[in-house]
N, C-alpha and C positions, 0 to 999 in steps of 0.2 A: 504494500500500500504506500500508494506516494504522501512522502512528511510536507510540514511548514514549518520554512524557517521565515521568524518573521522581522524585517532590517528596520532598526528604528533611529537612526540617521534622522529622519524628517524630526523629532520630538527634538531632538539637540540643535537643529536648524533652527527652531523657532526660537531657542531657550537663545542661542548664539547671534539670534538677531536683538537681543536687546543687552546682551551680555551680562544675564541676571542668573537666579539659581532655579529657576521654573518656566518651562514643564523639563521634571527632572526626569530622562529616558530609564534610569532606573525604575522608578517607580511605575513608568507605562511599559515597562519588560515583565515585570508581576502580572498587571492587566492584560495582556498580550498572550500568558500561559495561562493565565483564567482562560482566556478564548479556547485554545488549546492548541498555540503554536508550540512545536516540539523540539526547535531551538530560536535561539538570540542570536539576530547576524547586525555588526557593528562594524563598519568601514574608518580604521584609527587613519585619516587621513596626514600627511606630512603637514601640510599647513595649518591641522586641527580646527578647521574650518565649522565643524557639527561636535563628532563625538571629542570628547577631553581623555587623557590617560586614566584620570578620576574614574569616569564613568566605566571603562574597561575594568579595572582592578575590583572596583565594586558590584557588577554584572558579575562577575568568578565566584566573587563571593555569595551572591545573593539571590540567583538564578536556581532553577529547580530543574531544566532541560538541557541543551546543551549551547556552548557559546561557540559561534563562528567568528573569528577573526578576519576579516578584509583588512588587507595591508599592500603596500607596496615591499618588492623583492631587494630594501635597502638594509644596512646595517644597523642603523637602528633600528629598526621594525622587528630586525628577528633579534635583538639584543630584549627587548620591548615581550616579545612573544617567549621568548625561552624563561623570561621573566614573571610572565603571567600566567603560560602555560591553559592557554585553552583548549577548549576539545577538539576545535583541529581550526586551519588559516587557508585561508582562500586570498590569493596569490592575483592580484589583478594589476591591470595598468593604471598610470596615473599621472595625470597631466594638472599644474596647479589651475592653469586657466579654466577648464573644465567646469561645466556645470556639476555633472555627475559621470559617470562612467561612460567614454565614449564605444569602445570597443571592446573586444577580447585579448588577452596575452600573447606578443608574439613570441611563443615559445621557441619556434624555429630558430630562432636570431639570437635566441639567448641560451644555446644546452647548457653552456660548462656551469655558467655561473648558478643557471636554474638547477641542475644536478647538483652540486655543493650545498646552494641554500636548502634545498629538499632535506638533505641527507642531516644536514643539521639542524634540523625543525626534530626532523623523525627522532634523531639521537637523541632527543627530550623526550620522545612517546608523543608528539605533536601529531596527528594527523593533517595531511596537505593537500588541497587542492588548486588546480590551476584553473582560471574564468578565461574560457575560450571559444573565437566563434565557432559556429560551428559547420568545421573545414576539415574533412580528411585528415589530411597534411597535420595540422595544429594537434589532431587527436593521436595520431600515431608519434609526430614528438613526444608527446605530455605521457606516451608510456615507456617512451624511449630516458628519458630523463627517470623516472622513478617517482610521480608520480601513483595516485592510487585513485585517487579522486580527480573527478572533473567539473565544472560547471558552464555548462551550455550557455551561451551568450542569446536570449529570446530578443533582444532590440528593437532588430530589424524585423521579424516578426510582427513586433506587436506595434508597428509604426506601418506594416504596410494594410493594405484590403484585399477582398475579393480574391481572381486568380494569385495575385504577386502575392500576397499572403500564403493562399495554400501550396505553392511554389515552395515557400521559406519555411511553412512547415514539413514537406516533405525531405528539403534537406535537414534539419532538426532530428526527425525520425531517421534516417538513414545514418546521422552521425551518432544516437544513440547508439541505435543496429551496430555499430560500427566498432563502438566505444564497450560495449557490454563484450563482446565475440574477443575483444584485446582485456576481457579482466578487468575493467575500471567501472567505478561508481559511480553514476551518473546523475548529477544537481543541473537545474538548471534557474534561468529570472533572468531578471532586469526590464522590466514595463510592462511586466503583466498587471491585469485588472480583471472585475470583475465581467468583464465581459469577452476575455479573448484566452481567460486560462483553462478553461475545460479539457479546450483541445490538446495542449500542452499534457497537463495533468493525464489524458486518459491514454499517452503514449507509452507501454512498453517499458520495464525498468529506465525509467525514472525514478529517481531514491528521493529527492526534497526539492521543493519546489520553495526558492527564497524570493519573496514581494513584500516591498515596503511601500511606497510611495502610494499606490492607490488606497491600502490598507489605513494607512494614516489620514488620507484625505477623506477616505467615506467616515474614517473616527470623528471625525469635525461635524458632522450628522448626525450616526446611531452611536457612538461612542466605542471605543477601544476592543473593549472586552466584543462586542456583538458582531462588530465588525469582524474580528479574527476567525468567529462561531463561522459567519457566514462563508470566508473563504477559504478556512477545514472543510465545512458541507460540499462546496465546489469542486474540490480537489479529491473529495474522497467517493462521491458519488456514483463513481464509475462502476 
């Protein structure tokens, strides 16, 4: 059965737009596993732009599911993660200009350094994954380096319609296909919502399915907790 990881980035957005102590992302991470997401995903960005270190070390502490790490593949980051030791890091890119994540990892471009950082994540008992489009090529590196995990890059998906949409879903499916037949675990997100994740969800070992941003914006309506109910119900309905 496909999980929810639920990223709650957007609560620290708001807090970090007035630079006060509320809405504390701790406290809507509780609400979040009332709903019954079945892990915490936090993007510690380099410019600390949303989530604070605070907010990390205190999620470890205070969480009942499990905690993803989004990090960039720098030395701080894994000085940072060997430190806090979550239940596993998700490896993405990261540009400071950037809204939010614009793509996938090019793992291609990057083995040695990507195999090293891997190896010393794992050497903690860290579980790792890499956030990748999804491309052949990018899936067969990411087992090649020592990866175990992956997370499907839905984007472009969830930004197109019609045919070019079920185009982008069918290569999605085929790099699960792809991705499961090489041994790896398969996450996927990035701008799903309630109305374009069913399809997503009802493909084929898929292991978790991580969305925040809709989740957080329909909370602004039916509130936190109902909102996560509703897109468990979605995900699991198949």
């Amino acid at each position: 059965m496909t999980t929810l990881g639920v990223n709650i980035d957007h609560i620290a957005n708001v807090r970090q737009a007035r630079k006060t102590i509320e809405p504390d992302p701790v406290q809507f991470a509780f609400l979040a596993e009332l709903g019954g997401a079945d892990s915490i995903t936090v993007h510690l960005r380099e410019d600390r732009r949303h989530i604070q270190d605070r907010d990390v070390f205190l999620l470890k502490e205070t969480i009942k599911t499990r905690l993803n790490l989004e990090m960039a593949a720098t030395k701080e980051m894994l000085e940072i993660a060997k430190k806090l030791l979550p239940d596993y890091v998700t490896i993405v890119p990261e540009k400071r200009e950037e809204v939010t994540t614009e793509g996938g990892l090019d793992v291609k471009s990057n083995v040695n350094h990507l195999k090293n950082f891997v190896k010393n994540l794992e050497d903690s008992n860290i579980e790792v994954s890499a956030f990748i489009d999804p491309v052949s090529e990018q899936i067969n590196y990411s087992k090649e380096i020592g990866f175990k995990f992956i997370e499907l890059h839905t984007g472009k998906y969830a930004e197109l319609t019609g045919q070019d949409q079920y185009e982008e879903l069918q290569r999605i499916i085929e790099s699960t296909h792809l991705a499961s037949d090489l041994g790896l675990v398969i996450n996927a997100g990035h701008g799903l919502n309630y109305n374009n994740v069913k399809k997503i969800a009802a493909i084929n070992n898929i292991n978790e399915l991580n969305i925040g941003h809709s989740i957080v914006a329909r909370a602004l309506a039916v509130g936190l907790e109902k909102s996560v109910r509703e897109m468990k119900s979605l995900i699991t309905s198949n």
